[in-house]
MDAnalysis code that builds the backbone (N, CA, C; Angstrom):
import MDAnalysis as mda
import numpy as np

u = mda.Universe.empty(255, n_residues=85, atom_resindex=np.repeat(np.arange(85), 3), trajectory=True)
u.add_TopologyAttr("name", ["N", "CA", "C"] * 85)
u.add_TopologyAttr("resid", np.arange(1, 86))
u.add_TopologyAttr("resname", ["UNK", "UNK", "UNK", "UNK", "UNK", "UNK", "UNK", "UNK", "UNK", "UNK", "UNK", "UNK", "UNK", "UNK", "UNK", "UNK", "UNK", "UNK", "UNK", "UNK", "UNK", "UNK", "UNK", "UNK", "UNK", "UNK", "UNK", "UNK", "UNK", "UNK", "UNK", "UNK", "UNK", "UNK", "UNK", "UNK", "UNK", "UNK", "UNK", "UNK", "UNK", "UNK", "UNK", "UNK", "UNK", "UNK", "UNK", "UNK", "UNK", "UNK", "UNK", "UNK", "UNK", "UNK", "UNK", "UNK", "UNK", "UNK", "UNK", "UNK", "UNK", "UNK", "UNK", "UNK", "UNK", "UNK", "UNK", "UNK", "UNK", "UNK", "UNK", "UNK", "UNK", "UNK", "UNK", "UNK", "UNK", "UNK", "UNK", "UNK", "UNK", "UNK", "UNK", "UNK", "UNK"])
u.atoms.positions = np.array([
    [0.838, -1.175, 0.000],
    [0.000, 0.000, 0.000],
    [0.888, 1.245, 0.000],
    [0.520, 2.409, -0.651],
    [0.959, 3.415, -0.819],
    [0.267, 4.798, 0.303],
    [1.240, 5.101, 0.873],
    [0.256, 6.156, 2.075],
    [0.680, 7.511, 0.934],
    [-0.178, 8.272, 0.624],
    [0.122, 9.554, 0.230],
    [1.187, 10.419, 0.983],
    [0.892, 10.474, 1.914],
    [2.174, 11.449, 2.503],
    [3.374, 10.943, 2.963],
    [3.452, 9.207, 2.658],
    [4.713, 8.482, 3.312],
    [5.306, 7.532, 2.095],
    [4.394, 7.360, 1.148],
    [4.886, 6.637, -0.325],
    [4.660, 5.049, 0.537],
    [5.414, 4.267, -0.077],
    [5.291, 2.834, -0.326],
    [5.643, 2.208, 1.589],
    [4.472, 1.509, 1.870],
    [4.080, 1.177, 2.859],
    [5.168, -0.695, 3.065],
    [6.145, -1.186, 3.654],
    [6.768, -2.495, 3.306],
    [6.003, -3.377, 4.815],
    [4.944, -3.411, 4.296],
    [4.317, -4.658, 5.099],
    [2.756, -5.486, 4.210],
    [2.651, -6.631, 4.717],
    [1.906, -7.666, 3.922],
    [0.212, -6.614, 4.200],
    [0.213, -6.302, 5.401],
    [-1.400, -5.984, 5.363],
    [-1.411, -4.189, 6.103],
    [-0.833, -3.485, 5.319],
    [-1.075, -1.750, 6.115],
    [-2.414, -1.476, 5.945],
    [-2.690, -0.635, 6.960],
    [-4.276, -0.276, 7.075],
    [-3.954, 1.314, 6.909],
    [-5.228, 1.426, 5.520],
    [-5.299, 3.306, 5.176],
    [-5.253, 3.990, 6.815],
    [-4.515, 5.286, 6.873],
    [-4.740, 6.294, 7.842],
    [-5.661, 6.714, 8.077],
    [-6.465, 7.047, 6.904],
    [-7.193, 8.481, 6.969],
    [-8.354, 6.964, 7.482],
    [-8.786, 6.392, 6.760],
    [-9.922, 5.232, 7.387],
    [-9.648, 4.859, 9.347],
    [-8.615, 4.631, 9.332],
    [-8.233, 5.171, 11.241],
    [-8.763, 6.118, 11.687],
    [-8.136, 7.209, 11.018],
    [-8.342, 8.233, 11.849],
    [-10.164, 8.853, 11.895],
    [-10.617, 8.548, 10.907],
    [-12.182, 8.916, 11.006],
    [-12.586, 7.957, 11.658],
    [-12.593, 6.402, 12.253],
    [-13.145, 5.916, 13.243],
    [-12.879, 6.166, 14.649],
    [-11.103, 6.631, 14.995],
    [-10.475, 7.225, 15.879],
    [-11.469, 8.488, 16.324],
    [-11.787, 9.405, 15.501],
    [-12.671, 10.842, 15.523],
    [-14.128, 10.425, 15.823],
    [-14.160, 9.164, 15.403],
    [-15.650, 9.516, 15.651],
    [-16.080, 8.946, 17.583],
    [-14.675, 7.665, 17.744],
    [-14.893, 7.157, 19.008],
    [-14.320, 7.243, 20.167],
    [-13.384, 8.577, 20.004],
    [-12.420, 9.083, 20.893],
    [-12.371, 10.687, 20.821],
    [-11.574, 10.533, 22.170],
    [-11.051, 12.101, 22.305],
    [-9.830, 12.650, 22.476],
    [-9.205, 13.697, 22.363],
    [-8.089, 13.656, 22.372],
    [-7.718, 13.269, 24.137],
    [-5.799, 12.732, 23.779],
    [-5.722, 12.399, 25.095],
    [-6.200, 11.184, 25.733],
    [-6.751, 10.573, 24.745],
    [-7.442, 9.009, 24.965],
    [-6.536, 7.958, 24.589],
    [-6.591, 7.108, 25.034],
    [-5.511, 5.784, 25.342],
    [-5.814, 4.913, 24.165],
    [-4.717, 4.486, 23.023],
    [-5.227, 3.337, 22.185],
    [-4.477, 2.815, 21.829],
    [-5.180, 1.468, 22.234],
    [-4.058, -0.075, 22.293],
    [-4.776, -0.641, 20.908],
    [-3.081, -1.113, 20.701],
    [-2.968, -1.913, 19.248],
    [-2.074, -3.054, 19.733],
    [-2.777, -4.209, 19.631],
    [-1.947, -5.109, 20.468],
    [-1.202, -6.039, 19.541],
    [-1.401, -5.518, 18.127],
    [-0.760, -6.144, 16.915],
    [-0.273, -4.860, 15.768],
    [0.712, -4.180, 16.094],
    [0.848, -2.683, 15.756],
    [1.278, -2.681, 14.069],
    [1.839, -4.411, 13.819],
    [2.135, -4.310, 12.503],
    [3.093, -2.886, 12.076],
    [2.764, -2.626, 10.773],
    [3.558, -1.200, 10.372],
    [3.358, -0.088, 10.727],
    [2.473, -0.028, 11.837],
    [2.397, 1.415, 12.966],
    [1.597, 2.394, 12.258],
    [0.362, 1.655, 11.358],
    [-1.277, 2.852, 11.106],
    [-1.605, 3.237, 12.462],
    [-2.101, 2.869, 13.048],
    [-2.941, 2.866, 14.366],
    [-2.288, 4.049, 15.573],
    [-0.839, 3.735, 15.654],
    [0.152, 4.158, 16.782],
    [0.330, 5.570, 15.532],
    [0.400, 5.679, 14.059],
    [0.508, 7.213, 13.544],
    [-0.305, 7.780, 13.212],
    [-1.691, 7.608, 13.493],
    [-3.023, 7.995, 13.560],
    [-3.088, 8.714, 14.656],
    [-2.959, 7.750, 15.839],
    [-2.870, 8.251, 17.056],
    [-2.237, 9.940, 17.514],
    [-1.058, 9.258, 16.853],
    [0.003, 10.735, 17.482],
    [-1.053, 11.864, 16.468],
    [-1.131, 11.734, 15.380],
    [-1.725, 13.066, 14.029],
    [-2.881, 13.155, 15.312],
    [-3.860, 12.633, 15.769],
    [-5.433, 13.151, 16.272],
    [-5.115, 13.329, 17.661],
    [-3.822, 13.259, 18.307],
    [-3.233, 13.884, 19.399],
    [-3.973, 12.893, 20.771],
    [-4.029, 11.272, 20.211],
    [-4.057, 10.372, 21.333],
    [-2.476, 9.731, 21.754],
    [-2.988, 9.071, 22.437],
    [-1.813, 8.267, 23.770],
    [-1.942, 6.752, 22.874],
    [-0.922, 6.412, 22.532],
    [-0.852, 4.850, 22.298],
    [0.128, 3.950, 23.005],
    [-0.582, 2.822, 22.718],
    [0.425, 1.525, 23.282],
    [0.295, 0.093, 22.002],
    [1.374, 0.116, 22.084],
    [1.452, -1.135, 20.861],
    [2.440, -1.901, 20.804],
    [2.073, -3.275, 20.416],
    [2.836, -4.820, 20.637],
    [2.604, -4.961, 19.237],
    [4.290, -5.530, 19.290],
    [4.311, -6.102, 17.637],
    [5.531, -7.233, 18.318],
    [5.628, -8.398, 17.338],
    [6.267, -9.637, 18.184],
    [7.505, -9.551, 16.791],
    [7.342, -8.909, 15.412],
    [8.420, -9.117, 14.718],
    [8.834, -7.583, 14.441],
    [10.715, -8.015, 15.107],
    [11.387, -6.631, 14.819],
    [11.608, -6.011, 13.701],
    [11.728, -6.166, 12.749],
    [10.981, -5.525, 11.567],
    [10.151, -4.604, 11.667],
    [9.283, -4.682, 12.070],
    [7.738, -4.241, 11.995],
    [8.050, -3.356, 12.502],
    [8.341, -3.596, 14.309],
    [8.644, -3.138, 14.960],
    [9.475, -1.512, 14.658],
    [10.846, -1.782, 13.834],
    [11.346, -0.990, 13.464],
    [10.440, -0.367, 12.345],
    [10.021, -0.902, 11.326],
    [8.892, 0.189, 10.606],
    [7.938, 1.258, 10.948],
    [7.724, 1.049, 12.522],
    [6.250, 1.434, 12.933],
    [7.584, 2.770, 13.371],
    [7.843, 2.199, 13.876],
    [9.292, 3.517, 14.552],
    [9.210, 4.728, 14.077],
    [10.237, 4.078, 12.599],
    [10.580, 4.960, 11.681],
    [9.323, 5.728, 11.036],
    [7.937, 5.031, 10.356],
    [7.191, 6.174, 10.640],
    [6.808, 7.238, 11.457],
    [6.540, 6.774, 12.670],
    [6.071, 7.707, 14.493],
    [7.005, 9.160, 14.235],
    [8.620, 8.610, 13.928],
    [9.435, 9.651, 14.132],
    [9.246, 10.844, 13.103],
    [8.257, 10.886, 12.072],
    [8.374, 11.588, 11.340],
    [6.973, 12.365, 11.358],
    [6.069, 12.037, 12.290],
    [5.183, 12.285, 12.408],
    [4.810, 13.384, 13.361],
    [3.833, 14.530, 12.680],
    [3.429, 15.974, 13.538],
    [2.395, 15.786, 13.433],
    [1.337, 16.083, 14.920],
    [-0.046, 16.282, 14.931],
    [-0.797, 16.978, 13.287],
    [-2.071, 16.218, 13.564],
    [-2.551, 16.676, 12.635],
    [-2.749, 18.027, 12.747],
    [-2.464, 19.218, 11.751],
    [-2.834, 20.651, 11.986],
    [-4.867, 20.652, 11.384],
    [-5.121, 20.076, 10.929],
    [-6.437, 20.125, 10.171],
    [-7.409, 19.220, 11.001],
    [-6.644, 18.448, 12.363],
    [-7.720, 18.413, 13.214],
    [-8.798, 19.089, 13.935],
    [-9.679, 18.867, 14.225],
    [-10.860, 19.678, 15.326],
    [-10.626, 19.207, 16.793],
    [-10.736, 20.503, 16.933],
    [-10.324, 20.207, 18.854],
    [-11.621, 20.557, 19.355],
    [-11.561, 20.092, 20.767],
    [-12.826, 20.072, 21.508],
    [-14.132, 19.680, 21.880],
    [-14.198, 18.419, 20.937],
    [-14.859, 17.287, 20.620],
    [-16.277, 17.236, 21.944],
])
């Protein structure tokens, strides 16, 4: 999968952002806690940081592990979020 703002995604099953983050928006608030207990290539954990939640995430292969990383680190809150939910 190809993320628009990150190019070519190197894992078997990445999950779209923007599809995160509108279920994230619709069932959370900021500052809210979200566990990914299979973090894979780190959608979930860079959703999180953009809509300005708290994550926790388990991934069992270092690979991944390191993928999810290297995205997080490049990652700034979303500016085109809505606050105050």
């Amino acid at each position: 999968m190809v993320e628009p703002d990150e190019g070519f995604i190197d894992h078997p099953t990445p999950k779209p952002k923007h599809f995160i983050k509108e279920i994230m928006d619709m069932t959370t608030l900021e500052n809210d806690l979200i566990l990914d207990p299979f973090i894979g290539s780190g959608s979930t954990a860079v959703a999180s940081k953009q809509l300005n939640r708290k994550f926790i995430g388990f991934e069992v292969q270092e690979r991944y592990c390191s993928l999810a990383n290297k995205r997080l680190v490049k990652i700034k809150p979303d500016e085109n979020h809505r606050t105050g939910k």
